[in-house]
C-alpha positions as CSV (number, residue, x, y, z in Angstrom):
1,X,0.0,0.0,0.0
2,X,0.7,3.2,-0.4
3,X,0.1,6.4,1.8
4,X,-2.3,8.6,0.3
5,X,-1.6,12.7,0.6
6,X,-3.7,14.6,2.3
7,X,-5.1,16.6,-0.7
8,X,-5.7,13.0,-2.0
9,X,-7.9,12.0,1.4
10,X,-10.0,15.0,1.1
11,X,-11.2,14.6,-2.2
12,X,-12.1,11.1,-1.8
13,X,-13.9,12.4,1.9
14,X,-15.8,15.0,-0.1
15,X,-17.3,12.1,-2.6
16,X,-21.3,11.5,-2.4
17,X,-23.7,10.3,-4.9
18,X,-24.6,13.9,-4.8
19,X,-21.1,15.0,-5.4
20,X,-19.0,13.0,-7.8
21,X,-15.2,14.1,-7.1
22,X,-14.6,13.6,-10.6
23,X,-13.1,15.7,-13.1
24,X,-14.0,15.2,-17.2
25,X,-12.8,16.0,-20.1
26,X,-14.7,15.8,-24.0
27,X,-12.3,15.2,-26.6
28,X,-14.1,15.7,-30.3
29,X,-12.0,14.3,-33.2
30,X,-12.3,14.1,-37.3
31,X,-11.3,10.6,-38.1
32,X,-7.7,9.9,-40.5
33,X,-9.0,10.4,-44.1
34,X,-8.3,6.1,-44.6
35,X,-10.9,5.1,-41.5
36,X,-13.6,2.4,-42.6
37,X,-16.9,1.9,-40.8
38,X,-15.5,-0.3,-37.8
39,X,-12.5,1.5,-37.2
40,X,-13.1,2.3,-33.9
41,X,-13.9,-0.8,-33.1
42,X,-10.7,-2.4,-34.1
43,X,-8.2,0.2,-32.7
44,X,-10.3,0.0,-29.1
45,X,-9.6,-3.8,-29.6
46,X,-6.0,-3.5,-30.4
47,X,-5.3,-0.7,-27.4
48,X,-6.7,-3.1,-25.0
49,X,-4.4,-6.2,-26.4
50,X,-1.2,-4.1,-26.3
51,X,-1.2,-0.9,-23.8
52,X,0.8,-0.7,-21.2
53,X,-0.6,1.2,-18.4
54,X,0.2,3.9,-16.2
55,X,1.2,3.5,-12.6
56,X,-1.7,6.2,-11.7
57,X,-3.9,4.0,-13.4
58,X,-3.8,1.1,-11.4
59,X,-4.2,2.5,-8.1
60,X,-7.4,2.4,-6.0
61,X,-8.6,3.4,-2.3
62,X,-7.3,1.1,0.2
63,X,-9.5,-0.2,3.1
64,X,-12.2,2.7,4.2
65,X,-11.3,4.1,8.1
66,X,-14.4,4.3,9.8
67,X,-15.8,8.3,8.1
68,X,-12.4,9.9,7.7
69,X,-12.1,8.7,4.1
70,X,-9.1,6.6,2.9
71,X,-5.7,6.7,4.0
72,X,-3.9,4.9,1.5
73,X,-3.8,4.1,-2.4
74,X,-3.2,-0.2,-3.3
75,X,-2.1,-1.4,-6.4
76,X,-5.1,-3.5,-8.8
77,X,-3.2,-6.0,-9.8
78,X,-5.9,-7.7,-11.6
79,X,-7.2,-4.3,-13.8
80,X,-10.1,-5.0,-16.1
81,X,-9.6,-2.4,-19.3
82,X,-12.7,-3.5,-20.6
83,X,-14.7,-2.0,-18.0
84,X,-12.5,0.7,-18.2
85,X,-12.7,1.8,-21.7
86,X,-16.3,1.4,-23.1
87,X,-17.6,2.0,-26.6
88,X,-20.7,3.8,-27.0
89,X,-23.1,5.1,-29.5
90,X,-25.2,7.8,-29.8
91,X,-28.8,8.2,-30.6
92,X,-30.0,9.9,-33.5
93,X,-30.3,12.3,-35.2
94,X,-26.1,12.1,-33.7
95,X,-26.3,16.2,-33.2
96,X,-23.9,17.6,-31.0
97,X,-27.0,17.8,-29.0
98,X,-27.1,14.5,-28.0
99,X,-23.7,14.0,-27.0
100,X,-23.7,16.8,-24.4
101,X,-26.7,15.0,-23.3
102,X,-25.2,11.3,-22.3
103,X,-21.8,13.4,-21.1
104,X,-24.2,15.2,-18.7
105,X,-25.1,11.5,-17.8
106,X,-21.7,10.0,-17.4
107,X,-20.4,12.8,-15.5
108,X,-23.7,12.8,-13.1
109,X,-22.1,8.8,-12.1
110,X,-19.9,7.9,-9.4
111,X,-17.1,6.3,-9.6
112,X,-16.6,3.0,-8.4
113,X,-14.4,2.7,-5.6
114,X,-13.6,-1.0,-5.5
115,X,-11.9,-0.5,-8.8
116,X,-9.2,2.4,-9.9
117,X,-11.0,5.7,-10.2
118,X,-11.4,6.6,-14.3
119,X,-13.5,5.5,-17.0
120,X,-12.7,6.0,-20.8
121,X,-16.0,5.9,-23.1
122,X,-15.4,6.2,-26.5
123,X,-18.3,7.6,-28.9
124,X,-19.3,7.4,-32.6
125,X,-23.1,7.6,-34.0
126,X,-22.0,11.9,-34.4
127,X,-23.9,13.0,-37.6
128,X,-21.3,14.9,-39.5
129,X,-18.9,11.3,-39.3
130,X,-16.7,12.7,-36.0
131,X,-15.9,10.6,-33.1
132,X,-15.5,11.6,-29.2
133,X,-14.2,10.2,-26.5
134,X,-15.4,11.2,-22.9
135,X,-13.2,10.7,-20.1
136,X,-13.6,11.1,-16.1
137,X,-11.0,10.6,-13.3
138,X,-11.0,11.2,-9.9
139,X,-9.8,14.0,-8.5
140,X,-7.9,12.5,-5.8
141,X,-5.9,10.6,-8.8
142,X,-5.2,14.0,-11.3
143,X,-6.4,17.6,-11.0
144,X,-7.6,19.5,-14.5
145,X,-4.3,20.4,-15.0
146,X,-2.5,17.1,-14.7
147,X,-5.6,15.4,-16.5
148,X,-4.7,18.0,-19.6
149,X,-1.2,17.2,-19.7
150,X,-1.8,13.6,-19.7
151,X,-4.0,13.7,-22.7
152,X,-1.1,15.9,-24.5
153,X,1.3,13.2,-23.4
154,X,-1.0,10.4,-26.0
155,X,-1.1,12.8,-28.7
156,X,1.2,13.8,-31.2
157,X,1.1,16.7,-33.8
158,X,2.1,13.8,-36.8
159,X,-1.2,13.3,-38.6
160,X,0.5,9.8,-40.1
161,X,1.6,8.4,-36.9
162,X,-0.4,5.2,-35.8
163,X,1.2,4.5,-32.3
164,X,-0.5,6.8,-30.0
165,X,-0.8,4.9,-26.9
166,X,-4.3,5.0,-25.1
167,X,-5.3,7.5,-21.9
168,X,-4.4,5.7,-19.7
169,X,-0.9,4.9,-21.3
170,X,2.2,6.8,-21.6
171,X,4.9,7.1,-24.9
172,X,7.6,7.3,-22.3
173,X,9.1,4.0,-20.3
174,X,7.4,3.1,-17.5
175,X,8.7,3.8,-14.2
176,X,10.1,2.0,-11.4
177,X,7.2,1.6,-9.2
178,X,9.5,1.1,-6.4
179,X,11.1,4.4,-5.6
180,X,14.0,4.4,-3.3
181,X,13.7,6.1,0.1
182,X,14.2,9.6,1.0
183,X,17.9,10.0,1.8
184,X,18.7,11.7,5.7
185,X,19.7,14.9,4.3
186,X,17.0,15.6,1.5
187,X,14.4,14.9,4.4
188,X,16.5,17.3,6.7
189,X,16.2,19.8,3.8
190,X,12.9,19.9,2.9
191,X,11.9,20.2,7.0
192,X,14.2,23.5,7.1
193,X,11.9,24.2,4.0
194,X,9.3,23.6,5.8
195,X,9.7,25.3,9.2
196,X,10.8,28.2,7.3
197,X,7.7,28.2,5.4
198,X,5.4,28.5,8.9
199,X,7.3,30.9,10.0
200,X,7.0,33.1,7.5
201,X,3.3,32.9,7.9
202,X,2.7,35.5,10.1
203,X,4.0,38.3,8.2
204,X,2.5,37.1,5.2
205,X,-0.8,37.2,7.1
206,X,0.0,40.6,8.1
207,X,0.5,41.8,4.5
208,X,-3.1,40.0,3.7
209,X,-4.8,41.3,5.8
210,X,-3.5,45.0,5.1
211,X,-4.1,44.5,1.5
212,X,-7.4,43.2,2.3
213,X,-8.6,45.7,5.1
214,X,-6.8,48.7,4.9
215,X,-5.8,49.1,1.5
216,X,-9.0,47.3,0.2
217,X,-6.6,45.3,-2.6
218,X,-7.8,41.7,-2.3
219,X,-11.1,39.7,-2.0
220,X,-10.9,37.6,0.5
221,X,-13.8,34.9,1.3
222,X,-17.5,35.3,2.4
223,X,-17.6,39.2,0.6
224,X,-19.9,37.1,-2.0
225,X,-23.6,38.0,-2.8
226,X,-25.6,34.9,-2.4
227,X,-27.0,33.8,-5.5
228,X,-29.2,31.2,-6.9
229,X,-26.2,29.2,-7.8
230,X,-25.3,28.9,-4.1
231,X,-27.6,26.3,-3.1
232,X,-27.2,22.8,-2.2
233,X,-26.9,20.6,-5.4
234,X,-28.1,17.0,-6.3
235,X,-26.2,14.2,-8.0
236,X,-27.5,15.3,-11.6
237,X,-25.3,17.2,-13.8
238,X,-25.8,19.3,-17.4
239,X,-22.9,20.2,-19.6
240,X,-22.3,22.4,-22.1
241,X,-19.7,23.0,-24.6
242,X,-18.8,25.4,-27.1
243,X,-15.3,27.5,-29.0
244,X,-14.2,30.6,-29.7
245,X,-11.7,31.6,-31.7
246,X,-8.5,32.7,-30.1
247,X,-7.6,35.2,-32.2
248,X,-10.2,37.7,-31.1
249,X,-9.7,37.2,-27.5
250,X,-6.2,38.2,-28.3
251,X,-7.1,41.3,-30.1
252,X,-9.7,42.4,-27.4
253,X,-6.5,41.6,-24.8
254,X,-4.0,43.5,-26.6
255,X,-6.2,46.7,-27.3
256,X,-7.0,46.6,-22.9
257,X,-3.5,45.8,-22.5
258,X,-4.2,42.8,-20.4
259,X,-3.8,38.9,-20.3
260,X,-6.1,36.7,-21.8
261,X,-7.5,34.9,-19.0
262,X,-8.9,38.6,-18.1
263,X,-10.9,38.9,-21.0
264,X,-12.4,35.2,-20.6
265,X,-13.1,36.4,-17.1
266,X,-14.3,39.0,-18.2
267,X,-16.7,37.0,-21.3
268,X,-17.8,34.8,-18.2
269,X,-19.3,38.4,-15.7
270,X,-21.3,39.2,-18.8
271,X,-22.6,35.9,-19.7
272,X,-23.6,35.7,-15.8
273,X,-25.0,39.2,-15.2
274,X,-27.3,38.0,-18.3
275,X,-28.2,34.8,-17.4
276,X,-29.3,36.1,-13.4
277,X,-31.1,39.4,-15.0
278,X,-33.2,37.1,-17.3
279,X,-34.4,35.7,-14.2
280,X,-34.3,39.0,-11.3
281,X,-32.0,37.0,-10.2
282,X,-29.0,39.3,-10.4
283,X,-27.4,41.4,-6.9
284,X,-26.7,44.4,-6.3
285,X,-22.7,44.0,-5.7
286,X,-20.6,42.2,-7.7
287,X,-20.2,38.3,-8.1
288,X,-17.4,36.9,-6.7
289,X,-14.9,33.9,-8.8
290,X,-12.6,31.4,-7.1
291,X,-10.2,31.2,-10.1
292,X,-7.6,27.9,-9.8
293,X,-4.1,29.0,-10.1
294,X,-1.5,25.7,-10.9
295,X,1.5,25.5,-8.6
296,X,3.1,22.9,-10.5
297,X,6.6,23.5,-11.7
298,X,6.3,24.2,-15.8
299,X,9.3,21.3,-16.2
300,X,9.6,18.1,-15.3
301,X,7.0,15.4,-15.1
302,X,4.1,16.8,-13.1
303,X,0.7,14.5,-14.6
304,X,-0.5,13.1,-11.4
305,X,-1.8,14.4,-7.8
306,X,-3.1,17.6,-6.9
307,X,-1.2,21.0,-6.9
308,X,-3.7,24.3,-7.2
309,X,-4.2,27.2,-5.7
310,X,-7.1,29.6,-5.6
311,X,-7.2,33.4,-6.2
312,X,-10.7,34.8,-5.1
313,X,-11.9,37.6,-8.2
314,X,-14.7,40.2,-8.0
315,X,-16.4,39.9,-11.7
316,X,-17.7,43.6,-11.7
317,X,-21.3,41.9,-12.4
318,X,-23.0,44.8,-11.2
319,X,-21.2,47.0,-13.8
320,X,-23.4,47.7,-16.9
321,X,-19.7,48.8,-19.2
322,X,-17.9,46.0,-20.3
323,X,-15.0,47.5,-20.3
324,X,-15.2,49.0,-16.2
325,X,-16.2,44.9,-16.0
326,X,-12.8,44.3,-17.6
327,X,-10.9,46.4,-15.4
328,X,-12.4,45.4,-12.3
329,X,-11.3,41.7,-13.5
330,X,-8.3,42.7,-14.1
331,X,-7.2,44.8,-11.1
332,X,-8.1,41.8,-8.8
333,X,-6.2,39.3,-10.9
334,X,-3.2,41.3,-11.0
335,X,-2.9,42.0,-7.1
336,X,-3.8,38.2,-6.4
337,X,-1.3,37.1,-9.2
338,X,1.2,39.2,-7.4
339,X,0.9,38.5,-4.1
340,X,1.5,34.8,-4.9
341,X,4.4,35.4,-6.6
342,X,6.0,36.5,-3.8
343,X,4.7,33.3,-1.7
344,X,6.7,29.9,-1.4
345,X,4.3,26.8,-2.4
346,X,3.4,25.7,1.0
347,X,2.5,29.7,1.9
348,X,0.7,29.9,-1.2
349,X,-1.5,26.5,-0.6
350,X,-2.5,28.1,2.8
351,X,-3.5,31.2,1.4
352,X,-5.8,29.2,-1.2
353,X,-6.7,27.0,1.7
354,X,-8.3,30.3,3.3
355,X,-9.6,31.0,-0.1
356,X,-11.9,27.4,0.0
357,X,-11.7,26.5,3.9
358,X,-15.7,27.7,4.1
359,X,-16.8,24.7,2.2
360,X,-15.5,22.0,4.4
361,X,-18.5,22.7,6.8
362,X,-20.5,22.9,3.2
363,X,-22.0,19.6,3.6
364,X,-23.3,20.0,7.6
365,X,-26.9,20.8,7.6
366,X,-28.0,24.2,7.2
367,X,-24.9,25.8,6.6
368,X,-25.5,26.6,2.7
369,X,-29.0,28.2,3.0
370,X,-27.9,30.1,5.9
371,X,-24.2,31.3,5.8
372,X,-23.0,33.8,3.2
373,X,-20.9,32.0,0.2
374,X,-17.6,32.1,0.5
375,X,-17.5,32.6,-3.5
376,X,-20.5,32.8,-6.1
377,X,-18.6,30.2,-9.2
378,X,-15.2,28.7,-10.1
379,X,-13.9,30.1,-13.5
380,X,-10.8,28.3,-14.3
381,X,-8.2,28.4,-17.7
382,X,-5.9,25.7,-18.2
383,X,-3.2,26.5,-20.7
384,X,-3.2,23.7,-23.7
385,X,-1.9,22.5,-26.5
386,X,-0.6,25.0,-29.0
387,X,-0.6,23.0,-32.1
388,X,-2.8,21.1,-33.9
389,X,-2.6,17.5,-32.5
390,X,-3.8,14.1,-34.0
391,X,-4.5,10.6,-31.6
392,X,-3.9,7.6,-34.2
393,X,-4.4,10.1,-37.6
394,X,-7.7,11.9,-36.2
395,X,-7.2,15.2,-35.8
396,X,-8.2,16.6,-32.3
397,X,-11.0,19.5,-33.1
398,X,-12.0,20.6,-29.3
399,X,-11.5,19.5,-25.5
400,X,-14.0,20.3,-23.6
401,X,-13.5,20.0,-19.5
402,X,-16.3,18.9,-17.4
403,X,-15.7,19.7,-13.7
404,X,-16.9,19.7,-9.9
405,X,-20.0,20.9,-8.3
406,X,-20.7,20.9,-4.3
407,X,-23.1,21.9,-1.8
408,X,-23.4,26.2,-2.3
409,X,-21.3,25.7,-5.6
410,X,-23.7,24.9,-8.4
411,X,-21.6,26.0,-11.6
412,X,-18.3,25.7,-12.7
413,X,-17.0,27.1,-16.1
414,X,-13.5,25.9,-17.0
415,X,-11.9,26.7,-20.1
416,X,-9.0,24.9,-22.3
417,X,-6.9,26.7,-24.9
418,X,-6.0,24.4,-27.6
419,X,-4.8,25.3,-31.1
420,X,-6.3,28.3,-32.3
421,X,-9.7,27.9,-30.1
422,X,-10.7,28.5,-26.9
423,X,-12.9,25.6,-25.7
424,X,-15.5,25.9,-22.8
425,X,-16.7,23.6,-20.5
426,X,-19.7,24.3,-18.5
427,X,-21.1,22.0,-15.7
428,X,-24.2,23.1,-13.8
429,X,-26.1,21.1,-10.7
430,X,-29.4,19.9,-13.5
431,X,-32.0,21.1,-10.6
432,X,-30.5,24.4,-9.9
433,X,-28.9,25.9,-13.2
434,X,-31.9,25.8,-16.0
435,X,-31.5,26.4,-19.0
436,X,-27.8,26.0,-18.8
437,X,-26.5,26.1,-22.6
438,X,-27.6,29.6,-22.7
439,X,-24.7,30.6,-20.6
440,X,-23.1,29.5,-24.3
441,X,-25.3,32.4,-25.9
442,X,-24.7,34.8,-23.4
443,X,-21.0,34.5,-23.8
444,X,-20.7,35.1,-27.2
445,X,-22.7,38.4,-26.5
446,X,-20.0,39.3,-23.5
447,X,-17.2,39.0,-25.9
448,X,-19.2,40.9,-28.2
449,X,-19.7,43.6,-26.5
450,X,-16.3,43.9,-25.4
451,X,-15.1,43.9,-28.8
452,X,-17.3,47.0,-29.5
453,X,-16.0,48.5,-26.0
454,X,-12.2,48.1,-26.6
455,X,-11.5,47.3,-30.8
């Protein structure tokens, strides 16, 4: 066995039937120019013959410890890939439609625990002759991050090469699974790290709190409105999906003069003040986003576990300019980006853990309908691919990620840049968001209108 992080244990504590830890991912892709009718069929039957498979893969939760969750990952020796990695169709008319519709279904499903935490469901039956394949691992096993750079690791920007090893494979070796022990000094080191890190803590607690108090710079948590999407959520899920072309975010970014991620943030307070005016549903002050921020190294090989932080950002919701909405964004990104910087990881993972800690008492009884929300949605951008990539001579035309809900946190909207698009993910609680592929509509108007604000 082997001793499962913290980060790990809370996930898999958080999972109900009404909230799936899980994180998803849509993957839509034109098929190589020689496919026949049942070529799916026979390269799913030849990846489950000859793939090797990760050491992540394999692993599920050890013995249960009374309610405290697991405490430690074991090894499946005896992995069944067909259970695994199912082959679906879909009904007709095979619109995009009706794909989102069994996704919303799949990602509604728990996992099941007595077997590693993924499923791979691979899809044909789309109308215009595409294939998908839908994805979901548990968060305890990858965050959105690590998820995406394990898909990149399969694909390949060759649109002749036929070796693309399956999800849940890898193009590199695989590694010892035995990993020698820490050696006396590099334990000693990372303790001085450590310590050093706590006691630093106070004066970066100090500098919070005057940057949140006194000089009114950062958003810290429970300052949200409560909205409708702050409720407590059942098991079902929608999702929605949809992309935009980078190239006029970029332009819209360039003419502000600020990042990218500010003008999606920005695309996502519109499409939101929109959606909750529709239905008088919209507050006075403005809506408040916990926005994931990776603390993984950019080197090195960093595709499993769970390192994010979380900046809290006002959206200017209850601006009727676009572009004040932009600057608000973009004022609260910039003094949460910075402050960060200046943090070591472990300081940086407490700050985000003061950022979230509200929800842990989420699930007691009461505490959502009667508490203020410690933040209104999570918006989050994972960087992507650049190129365009291919998986076995199909050419990869959108990912989609489908993430998280929990008790007070109805919505998530997480967005992948890959290629030349932007590609959207939204996942909404199927009780409590209606209507949810509007928020598709509505964004398209937000970065609309900022275009005829800024351009």
């Amino acid at each position: 066995m082997k001793p499962m992080p913290v980060t790990d244990s809370m996930f898999l504590a958080l999972d109900t039937r009404e909230h799936p830890m899980h994180v998803g991912g849509l993957a839509l892709f034109t098929p190589p120019p020689d496919a026949g009718d049942d070529h799916l069929r026979l390269l799913r039957e030849d990846l489950l013959r000859h793939s090797p498979v990760r050491d992540v893969f394999r692993l599920r939760p050890a013995t249960p410890l009374h309610s405290l969750g697991y405490l430690a990952w074991t090894e499946d020796t005896d992995l069944d890939l067909d259970y695994h990695f199912r082959h679906s169709a879909l009904p007709q008319p095979g619109r995009i439609r009706e794909l989102l519709e069994v996704v919303s279904r799949w990602h509604s499903t728990p996992l099941d625990r007595h077997r590693p935490l993924w499923e791979i469901h691979l899809v044909e039956g789309l109308a215009d002759g595409r294939f998908a394949f839908y994805s979901k691992i548990h968060h305890a096993l990858l965050d959105g991050v690590s998820a995406l750079r394990q898909l990149q690791s399969v694909l390949t920007d060759d649109p002749d090469a036929r070796d693309c090893p399956p999800l849940w494979g890898t193009r590199r070796p695989p590694r010892d699974r035995v990993r020698p022990s820490p050696r006396p000094t590099a334990l000693l080191r990372a303790g001085g790290r450590l310590v050093g890190d706590l006691v630093g803590m106070a004066p970066v607690a100090a500098r919070v709190a005057t940057e949140a108090f006194r000089d009114h710079r950062l958003t810290l948590p429970l300052e949200a409105p409560r909205t409708m999407f702050n409720v407590p959520v059942g098991g079902a899920r929608r999702f929605a999906a949809q992309s935009w072309e980078l190239e006029r975010i970029g332009a819209v970014a360039d003419a502000a003069g600020v990042p990218r991620n500010d003008v999606v943030l920005a695309m996502c307070s519109a499409a939101l003040r929109t959606y909750l005016s529709e239905r008088n549903e919209l507050p006075d002050t403005s809506l408040v986003a916990m926005v994931p921020v990776s603390l993984r190294p950019r080197s090195g090989d960093a595709t499993a576990g769970n390192r994010v932080g979380a900046l809290l950002c006002e959206l200017g919701t209850n601006l009727v300019d676009p572009a004040d909405r932009l600057t608000v964004v973009h004022r609260c990104m910039s003094d949460g980006k910075r402050l960060f910087k200046d943090l070591s990881p472990t300081q940086a993972l407490a700050l985000s853990a003061l950022n979230v800690a509200p929800f842990a008492v989420a699930p007691l009884p009461g505490v959502v309908t009667h508490t203020r929300p410690a933040f209104n949605v999570v918006i989050s951008n994972i960087p992507g691919p650049r190129s365009q990539l291919y998986w076995n001579g199909a050419r990869l035309d959108g990912l989609y990620p489908a993430s998280v809900l929990l008790d007070g946190l109805a919505l998530n909207i997480t967005t992948v840049s890959s290629g030349g698009t932007l590609d959207v993910g939204i996942t909404g609680c199927r009780r409590s968001v209606p209507h949810l592929q509007r928020l598709l509509t509505y964004l398209e108007d937000g970065l609309s209108a900022l275009e005829r604000a800024v351009l």
